[in-house]
Residue, then its C-alpha position, 0 to 999 in steps of 0.5 A: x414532902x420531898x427536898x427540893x434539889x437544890x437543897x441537898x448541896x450536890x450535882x450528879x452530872x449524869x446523863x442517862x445513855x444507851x439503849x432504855x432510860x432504866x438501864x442507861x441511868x443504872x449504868x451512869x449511876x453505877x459508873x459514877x460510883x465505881x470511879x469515886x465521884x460519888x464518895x461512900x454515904x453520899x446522899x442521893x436526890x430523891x426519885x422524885x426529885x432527880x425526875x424532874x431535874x432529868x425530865x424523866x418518870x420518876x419510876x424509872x428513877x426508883x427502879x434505877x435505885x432499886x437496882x443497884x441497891x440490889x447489886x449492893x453499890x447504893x442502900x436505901x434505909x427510911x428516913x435516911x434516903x438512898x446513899x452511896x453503900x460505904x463498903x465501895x471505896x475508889x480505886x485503886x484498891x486491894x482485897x483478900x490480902x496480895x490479891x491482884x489489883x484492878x488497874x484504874x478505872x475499874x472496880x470489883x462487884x461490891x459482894x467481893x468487897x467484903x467476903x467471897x462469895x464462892x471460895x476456890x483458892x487452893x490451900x484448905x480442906x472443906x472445913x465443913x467436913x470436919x470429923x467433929x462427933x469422932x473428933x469429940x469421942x477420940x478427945x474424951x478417950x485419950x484425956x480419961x487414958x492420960x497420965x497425969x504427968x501428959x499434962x506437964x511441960x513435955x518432951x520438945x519432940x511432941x507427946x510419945x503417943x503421937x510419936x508412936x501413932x505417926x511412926x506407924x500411919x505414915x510407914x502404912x500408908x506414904x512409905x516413911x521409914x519413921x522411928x518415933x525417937x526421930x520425929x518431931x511434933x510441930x505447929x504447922x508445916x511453917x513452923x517446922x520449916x522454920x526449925x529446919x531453917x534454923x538449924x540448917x544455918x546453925x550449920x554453916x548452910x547459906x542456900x535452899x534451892x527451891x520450886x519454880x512454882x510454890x508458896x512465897x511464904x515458904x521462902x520468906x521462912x527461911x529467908x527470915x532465918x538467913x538463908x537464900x533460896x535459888x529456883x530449879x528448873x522447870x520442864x515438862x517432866x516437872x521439877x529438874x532438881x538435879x544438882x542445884x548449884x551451891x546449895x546445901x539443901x532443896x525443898x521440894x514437894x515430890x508426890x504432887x508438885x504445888x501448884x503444877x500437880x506433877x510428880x517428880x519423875x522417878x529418874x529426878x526422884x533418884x537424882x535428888x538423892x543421889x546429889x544429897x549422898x555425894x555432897x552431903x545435902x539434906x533434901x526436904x520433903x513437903x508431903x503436904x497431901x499425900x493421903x489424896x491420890x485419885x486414879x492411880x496407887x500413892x505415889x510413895x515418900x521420897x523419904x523411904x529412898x535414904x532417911x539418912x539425906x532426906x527431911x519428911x515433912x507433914x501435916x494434918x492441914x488438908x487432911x483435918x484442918x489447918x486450925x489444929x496447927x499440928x505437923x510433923x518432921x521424920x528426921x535423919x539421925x542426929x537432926x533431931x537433937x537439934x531441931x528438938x533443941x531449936x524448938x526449945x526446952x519444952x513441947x510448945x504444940x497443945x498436948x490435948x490435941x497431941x493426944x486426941x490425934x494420936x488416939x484418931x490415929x490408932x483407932x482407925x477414925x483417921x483412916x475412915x475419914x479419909x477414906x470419906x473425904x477421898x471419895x467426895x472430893x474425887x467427885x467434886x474433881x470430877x464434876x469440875x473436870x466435866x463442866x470445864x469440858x462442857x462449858x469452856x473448851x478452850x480451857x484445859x485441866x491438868x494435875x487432876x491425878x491427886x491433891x485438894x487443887x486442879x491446873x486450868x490452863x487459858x489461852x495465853x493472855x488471858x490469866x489477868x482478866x479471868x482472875x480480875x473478872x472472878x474477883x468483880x463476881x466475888x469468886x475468889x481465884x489465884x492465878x498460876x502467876x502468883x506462885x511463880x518464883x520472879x527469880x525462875x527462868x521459865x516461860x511464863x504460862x496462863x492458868x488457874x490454880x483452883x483448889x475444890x477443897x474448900x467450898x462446902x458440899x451444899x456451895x459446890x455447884x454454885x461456885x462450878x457455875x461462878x468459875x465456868x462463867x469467868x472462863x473463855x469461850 
């Protein structure tokens, strides 16, 4: 027997409106929930029940139910009657670390609560397609071929193997004119700016001039190592490093600027290493992936242009996988003694990895698997160039020539809105404001920074489809 009303202690205050008795209960139901009115696990009436007290059928109370039960705001379980789902908080709130919070009044679709949906931020490969059969194979051949002392503390710099291996890969194939005695292992890019930062203010530097446009993260490394970062300009030629005022270094992101997907122009590119030669500062490359050129040859290493002022920088994040946490710096003479000394007395990166990297690398899997990640990801660049083209016209996609991320620039106004309207279809989306330096003097500009690493092959399509939905006209 069903409860009576007055029993369950709770009025709704709703009033069906709008066009249909369904629709308008729906949507006042759903309202009353989104504004926090209705707490997580408040019990609702009985179909029955808030029929009669609306003086409506009571399928269309049950069909109201239904539907938001399917949208995720209410369950419905036997025995415990229909309640609010306890994963819908009031607003405010936040979601998916520093993301964008709604202003008051609104709330996100109740699937973006808990995990996206489709992920397009920028920053990760399709993990998917990770090589693990080869990765398995190259494992077991370089711990049967290892010595028994690659198993003890080890070299501060990292396995020689690796050493080797990279000082090889990277003159091929970015232009680096490595010596493997100069290189040092690192567990991940954060890691070895880290190192960089820590001699660089052992050395009396007080200031790393850096992007307009990059990862926040970056500048709080090297904050938290006492030094302060000033922003260079940014113009249609991309990053104008030319100079930077009372700096004693420039981290820079030369062969795909992150996130606008230019490249330093050639004259910027010889600028930079000019200013480095006549006073004395270190240029930092982040090569962060430079294997994932597109439509043109690969635009080569800063590096290679005076390894004696600049610092390369790599990892195998986007091109394996961030969880391997390796990485690697190709240092000018005698800063590796002393980014050796400041990671301290003994390689703090996994040796097994080490080897099995080293032993990808030499037996050419390496090269094959980016070569196969190359051609799908190229595909999915192009699948998404063509239905942004098709499907939202007044958007415009740019930095399409390399990289795991495209720009997708908006009509002015409208960044906040687009990235609010993906987050409530449970897309998750950076917008182009999140990686601007506050400090930078530039016009600000609305766009998408949309990485199509990520997404699995089998998810590709849906996620185009979930992005062109959000996009304008």
């Amino acid at each position: 027997m069903a409860e009576p009303w007055a029993t369950l202690g709770i009025d709704l205050h709703v009033e069906p409106t709008g066009p249909g008795l369904r629709r308008g209960l729906t949507d006042a139901l759903r309202e009353a929930v989104r504004s926090g009115r209705l707490a997580p696990g408040t019990r609702l009436p009985s179909s029955r029940a808030l029929a009669a007290d609306l003086g409506i059928a009571r399928n269309t109370v049950a069909d109201a139910y239904a539907d938001l039960v399917a949208e995720g705001w209410l369950t419905a379980r036997q025995g415990s009657g229909t309640r609010v789902a306890m994963g819908v908080p009031p607003t405010p709130f936040r979601q998916w670390g520093s993301e964008v919070v709604p202003p008051s009044g609104t709330a996100p679709h109740p699937r973006a609560l808990t995990r996206p949906a489709y992920d397009l931020r920028p920053g990760s490969p399709d993990l998917a397609s990770f090589p693990r059969a080869e990765w398995l194979k190259a494992a077991r051949r370089a711990l049967t071929a290892a010595p028994h002392h690659a198993l003890d503390y080890g070299d501060p710099r990292g396995r020689p193997e690796l050493r080797d291996a990279l000082a090889g890969y990277l003159a091929r194939a970015r232009g680096v004119r490595a010596d493997p005695e100069r290189i040092v292992v690192c567990g991940g890019f954060a890691h070895g700016l880290k190192l960089l930062g820590t001699v660089l203010r052992a050395r009396g530097a007080r200031t790393v001039a850096v992007e307009s446009y990059g990862l926040d993260v970056h500048g709080r490394i090297l904050a938290a190592c006492g030094l302060r970062t000033t922003p260079l300009p940014f113009d249609r030629l991309g990053t104008d490093p030319g100079g930077p005022a009372a700096a004693e270094a420039v981290l820079l992101t030369p062969a795909h600027q992150f996130p606008m997907g230019v490249p330093l122009h050639r004259d910027r590119r010889a600028a930079v290493v000019d200013w480095a030669r006549r006073t004395g500062g270190l240029v930092l490359e982040d090569d962060y992936d430079g294997e994932f050129r597109y439509d043109r040859q690969p635009v080569g290493a800063l590096q290679g242009l005076d390894p004696d002022r600049v610092v390369y920088l790599g990892t195998a994040s986007k091109s394996l996988a961030p969880g391997l946490r390796l990485a690697w710096t190709v240092l000018p003479p005698g800063l590796a003694e002393e980014v050796a000394a400041a990671k301290g007395g003994v390689d703090t990166c996994g040796v097994l990895d080490q080897l099995t990297l080293a032993e990808f690398l030499t037996s050419g899997a390496y090269d094959r698997h980016v070569r196969a990640t190359r051609l799908r990801y190229r595909r999915r660049r192009d699948a998404l160039v063509a239905a942004v083209a098709a499907r939202a016209p007044e958007a415009r996609v740019t930095g399409i020539a390399a990289g795991l991320h495209v720009l997708l620039r908006l009509p002015p106004g409208t960044e906040q809105s687009v990235v609010q309207a993906a987050h409530w279809r449970g897309l998750a989306l950076h917008g182009l404001a999140r990686y601007s330096n506050p400090a930078a003097r530039a016009e600000p500009v609305d766009a998408l920074v949309v990485g199509y690493g990520t997404p699995p092959d089998h998810a590709w399509s849906g996620a185009l489809d979930a992005l062109c939905a959000v996009l304008p006209g």
